[in-house]
Backbone as a ProteinNet text record, in pm:
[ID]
protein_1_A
[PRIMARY]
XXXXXXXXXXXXXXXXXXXXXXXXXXXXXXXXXXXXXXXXXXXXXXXXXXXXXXXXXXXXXXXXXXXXXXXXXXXXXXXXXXXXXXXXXXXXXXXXXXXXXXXXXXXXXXXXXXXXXXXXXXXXXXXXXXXXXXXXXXXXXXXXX
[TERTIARY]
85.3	0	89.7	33.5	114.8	137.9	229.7	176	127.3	80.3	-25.6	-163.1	-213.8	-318.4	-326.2	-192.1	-207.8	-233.6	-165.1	-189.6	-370.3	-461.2	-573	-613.3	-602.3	-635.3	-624.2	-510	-457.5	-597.5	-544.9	-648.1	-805.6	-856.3	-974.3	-1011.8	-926.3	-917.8	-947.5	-894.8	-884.3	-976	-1040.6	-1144.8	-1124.5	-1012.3	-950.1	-947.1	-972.8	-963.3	-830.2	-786.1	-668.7	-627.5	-710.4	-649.9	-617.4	-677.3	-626.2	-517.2	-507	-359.2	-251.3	-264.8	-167.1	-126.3	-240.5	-172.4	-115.7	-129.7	-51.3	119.2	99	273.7	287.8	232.1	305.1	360.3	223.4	249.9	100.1	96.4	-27.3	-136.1	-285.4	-379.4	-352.3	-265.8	-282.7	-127.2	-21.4	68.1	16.8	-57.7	-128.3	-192.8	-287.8	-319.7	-240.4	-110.9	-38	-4.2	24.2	109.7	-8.2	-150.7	-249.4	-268.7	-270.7	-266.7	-104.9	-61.3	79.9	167.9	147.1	196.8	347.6	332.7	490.5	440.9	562.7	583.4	626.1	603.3	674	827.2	876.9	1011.3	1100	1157.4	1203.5	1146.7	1157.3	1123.5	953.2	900.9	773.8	647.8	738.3	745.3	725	847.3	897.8	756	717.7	608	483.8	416.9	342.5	347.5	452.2	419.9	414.7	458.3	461.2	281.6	278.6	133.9	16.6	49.3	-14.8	17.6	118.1	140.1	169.7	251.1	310.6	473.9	533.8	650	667.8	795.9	830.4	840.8	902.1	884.6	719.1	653.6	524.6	419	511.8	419.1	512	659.2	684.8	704.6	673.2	713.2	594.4	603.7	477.7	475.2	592.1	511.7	402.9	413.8	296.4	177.3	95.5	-71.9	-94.3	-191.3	-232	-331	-431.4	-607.3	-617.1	-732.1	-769.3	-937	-968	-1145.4	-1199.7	-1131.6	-1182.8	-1179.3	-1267.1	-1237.6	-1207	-1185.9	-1206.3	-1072.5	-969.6	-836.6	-867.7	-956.4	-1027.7	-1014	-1081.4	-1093.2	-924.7	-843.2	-692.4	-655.7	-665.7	-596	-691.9	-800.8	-883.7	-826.7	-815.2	-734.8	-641.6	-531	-464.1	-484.1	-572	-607	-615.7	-512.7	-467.6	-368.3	-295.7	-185.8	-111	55.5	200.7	279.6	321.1	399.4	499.4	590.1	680.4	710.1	711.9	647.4	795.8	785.2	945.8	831.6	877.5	875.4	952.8	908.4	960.3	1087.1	1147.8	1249.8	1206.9	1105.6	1013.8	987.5	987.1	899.9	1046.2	1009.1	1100.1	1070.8	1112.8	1074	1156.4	1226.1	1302.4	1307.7	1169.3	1073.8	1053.7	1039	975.1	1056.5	1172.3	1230.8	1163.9	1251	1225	1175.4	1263.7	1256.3	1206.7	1084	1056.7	895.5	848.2	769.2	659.7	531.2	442.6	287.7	222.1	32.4	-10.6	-101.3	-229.8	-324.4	-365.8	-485.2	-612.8	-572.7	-676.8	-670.2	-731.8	-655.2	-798	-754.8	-851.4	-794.6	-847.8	-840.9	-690.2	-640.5	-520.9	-369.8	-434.4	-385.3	-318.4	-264.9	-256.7	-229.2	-298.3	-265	-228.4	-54.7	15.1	16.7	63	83.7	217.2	296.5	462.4	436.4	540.2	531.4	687.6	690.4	831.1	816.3	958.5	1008.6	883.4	851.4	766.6	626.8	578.8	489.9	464.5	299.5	275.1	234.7	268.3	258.3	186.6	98.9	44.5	89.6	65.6	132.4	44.2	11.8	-22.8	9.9	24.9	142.9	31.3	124	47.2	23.2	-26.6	-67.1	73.6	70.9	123.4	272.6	341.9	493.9	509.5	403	410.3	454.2	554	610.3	601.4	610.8	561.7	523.2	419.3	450.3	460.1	522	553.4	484.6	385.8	296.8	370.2	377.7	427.6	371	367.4	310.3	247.8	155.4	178	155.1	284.1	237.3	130
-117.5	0	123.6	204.1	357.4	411.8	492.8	564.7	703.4	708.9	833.1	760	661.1	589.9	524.1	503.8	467.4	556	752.4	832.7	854	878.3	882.9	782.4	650.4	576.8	593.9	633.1	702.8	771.4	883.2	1029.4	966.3	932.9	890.3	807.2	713.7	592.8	712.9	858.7	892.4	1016.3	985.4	1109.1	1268	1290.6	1432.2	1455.3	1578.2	1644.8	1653.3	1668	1684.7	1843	1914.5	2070.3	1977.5	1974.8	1943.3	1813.7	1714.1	1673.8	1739.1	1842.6	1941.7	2023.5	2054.6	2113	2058	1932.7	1835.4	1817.8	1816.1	1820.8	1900.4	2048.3	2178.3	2167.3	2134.8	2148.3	2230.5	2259.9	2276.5	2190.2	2234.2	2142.5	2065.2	2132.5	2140.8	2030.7	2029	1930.9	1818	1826.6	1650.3	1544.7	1675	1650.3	1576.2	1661.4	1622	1488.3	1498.1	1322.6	1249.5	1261.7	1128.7	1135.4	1192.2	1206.8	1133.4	1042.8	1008.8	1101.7	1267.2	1380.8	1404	1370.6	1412.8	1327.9	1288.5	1240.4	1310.1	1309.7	1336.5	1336.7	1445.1	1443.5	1324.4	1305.1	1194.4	1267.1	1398.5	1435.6	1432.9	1450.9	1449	1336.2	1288.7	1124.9	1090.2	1131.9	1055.2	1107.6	1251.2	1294.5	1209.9	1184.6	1127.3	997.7	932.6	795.8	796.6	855.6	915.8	976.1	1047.2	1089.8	958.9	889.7	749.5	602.6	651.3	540.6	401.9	438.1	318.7	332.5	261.1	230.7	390.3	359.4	460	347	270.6	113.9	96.7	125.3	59.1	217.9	280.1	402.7	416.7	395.6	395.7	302.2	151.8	47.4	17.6	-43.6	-3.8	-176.3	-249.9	-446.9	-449.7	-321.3	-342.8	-261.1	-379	-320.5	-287.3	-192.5	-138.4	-124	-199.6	-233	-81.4	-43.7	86.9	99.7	-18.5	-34.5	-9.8	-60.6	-43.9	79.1	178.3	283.8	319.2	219.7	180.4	147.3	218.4	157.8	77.4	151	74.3	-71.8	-120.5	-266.2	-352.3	-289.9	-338.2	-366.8	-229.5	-206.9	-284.7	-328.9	-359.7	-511.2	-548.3	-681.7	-722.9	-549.4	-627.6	-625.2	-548.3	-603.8	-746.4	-686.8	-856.7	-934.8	-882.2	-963.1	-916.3	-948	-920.4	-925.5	-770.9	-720.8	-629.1	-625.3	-497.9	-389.5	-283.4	-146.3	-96.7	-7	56.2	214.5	280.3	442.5	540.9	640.1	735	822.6	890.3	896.4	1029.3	1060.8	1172.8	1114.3	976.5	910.7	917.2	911	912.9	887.6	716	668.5	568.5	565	484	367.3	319.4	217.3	162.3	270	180.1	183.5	61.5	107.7	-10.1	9.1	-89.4	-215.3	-261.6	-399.4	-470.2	-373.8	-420.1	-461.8	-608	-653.2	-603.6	-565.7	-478.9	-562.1	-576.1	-659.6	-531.7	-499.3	-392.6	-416.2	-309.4	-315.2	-250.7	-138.1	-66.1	37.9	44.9	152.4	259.6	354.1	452.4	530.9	630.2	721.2	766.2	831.3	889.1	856.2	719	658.7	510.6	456.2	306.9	308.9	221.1	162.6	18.9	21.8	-71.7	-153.8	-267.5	-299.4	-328.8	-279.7	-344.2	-421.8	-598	-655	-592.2	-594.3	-593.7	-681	-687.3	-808.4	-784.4	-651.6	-635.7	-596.6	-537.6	-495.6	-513.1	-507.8	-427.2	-317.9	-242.2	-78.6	-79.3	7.3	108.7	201.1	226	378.7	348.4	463.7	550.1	604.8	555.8	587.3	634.6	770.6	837.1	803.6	766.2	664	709.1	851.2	925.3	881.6	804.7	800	636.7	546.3	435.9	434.1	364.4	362.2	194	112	-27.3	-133.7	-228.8	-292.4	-463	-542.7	-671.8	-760.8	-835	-917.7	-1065.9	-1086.9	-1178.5	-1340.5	-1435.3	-1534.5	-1602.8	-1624.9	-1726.5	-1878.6	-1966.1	-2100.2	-2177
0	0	0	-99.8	-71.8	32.5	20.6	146.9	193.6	69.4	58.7	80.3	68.9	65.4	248.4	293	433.8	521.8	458.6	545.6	534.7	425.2	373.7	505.4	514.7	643.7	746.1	770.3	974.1	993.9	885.3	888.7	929.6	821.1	889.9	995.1	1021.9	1107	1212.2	1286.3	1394.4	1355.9	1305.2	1270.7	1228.5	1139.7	1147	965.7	989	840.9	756	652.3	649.4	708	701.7	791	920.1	1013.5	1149.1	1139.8	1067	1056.6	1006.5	943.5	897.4	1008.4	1082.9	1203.4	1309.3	1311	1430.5	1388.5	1225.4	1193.1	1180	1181.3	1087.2	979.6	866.3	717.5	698.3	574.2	488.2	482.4	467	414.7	272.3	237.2	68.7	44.2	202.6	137	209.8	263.6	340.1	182.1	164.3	34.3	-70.4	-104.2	-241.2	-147.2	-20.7	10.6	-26.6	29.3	0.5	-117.7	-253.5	-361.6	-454.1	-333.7	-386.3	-497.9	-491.6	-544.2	-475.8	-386.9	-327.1	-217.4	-82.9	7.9	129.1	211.5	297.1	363.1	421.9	394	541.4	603.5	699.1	820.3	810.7	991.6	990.9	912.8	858.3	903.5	799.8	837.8	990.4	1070.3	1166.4	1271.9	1248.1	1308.8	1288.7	1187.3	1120.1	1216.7	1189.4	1265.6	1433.3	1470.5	1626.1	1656.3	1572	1599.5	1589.7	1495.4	1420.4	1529.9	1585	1704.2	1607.9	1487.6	1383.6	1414.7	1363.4	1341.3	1190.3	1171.4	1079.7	925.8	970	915.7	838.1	892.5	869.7	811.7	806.4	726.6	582.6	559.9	444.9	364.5	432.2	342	270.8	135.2	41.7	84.4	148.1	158.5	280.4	387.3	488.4	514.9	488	503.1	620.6	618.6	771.5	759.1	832.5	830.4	938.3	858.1	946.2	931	887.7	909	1074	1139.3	1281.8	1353.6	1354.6	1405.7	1525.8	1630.8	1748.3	1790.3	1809.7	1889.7	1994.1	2097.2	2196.9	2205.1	2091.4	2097.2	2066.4	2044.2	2057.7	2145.4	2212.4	2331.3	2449.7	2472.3	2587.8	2586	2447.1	2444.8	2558.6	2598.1	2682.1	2820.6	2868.7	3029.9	3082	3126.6	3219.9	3210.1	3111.7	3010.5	3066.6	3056.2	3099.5	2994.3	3000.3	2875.9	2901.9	2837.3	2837	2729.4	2813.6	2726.3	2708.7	2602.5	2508.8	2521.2	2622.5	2678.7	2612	2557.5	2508.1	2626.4	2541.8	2613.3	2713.3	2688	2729.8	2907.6	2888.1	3014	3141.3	3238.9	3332.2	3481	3475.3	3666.1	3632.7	3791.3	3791.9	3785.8	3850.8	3870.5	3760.9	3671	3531.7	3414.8	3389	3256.7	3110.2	2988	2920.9	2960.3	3025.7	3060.6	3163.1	3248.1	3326.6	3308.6	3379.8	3323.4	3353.7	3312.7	3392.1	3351.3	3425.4	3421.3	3398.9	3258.2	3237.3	3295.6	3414.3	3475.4	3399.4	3322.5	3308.4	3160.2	3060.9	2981.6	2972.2	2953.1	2899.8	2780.8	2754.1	2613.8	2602.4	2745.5	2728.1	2829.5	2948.2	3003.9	2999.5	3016.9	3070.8	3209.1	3269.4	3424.5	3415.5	3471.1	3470.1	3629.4	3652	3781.4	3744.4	3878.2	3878.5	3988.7	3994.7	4082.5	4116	4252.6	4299.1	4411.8	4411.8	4545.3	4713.2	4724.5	4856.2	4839.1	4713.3	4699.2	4560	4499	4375.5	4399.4	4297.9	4249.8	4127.5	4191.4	4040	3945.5	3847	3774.5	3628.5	3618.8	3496.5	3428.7	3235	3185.1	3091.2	3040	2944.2	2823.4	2737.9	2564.5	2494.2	2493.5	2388.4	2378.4	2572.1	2580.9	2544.8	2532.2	2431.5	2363.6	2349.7	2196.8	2172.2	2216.1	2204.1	2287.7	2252.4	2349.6	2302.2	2400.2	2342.2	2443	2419.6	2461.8	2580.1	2665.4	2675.6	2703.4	2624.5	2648.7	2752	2795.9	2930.3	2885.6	2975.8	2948.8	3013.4
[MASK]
+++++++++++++++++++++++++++++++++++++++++++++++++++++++++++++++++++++++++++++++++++++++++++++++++++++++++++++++++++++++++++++++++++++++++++++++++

């Protein structure tokens, strides 16, 4: 898939005009346009915004081998998937506790619109914390046997 045709998907997938995605990157209505019009592309920092805002990989907004289903208008139903599960989250570098780095394993208690509520087990206690959507940058599911 293009990726003027994937941005055309984000866009609607999250309900926004191309004016108001133009204003989330600081471009034009009119160059959102030429990108979903596969007229021009976006330039790397652009880009790099784009997928940050899109909560994609940078990977997965310019490679024309990966599809990105955007019928479901509902992130919701992704994300509710993981209450309850044990996963480890990749935090923007924005995020900052000591408590909580890459690699530490964390149970989703709870998500809402602009939150996650994680549980940390530690050696004496579990802990709560509330991590903001936006400092997500991934997360990796972890199996249970």
């Amino acid at each position: 898939m293009a990726i003027g045709k994937k941005i055309v998907n984000l866009r609607k997938k999250n309900n926004l005009s191309q004016e108001k995605l133009a204003e989330k990157i600081g471009v034009s209505r009119q160059t959102v346009s030429s990108w979903e019009g596969d007229i021009t592309s976006p330039d790397l920092q652009q880009a790099s915004l784009l997928a940050k805002y899109f909560h994609i990989s940078l990977d997965e907004l310019v490679d024309n081998q990966i599809e990105i289903s955007c019928k479901d208008n509902s992130k919701d139903s992704l994300l509710q998937d993981l209450i309850g599960k044990k996963c480890y989250l990749t935090l923007s570098d924005d995020f900052f506790d000591l408590n909580l780095k890459d690699n530490t394993l964390v149970k989703v208690v709870r998500i809402q619109d602009d939150f996650m509520k994680v549980e940390i087990d530690s050696k004496k206690e579990k802990r709560h914390k509330l991590i903001d959507m936006d400092l997500i940058l991934s997360i990796k599911v972890v199996e249970e046997e």
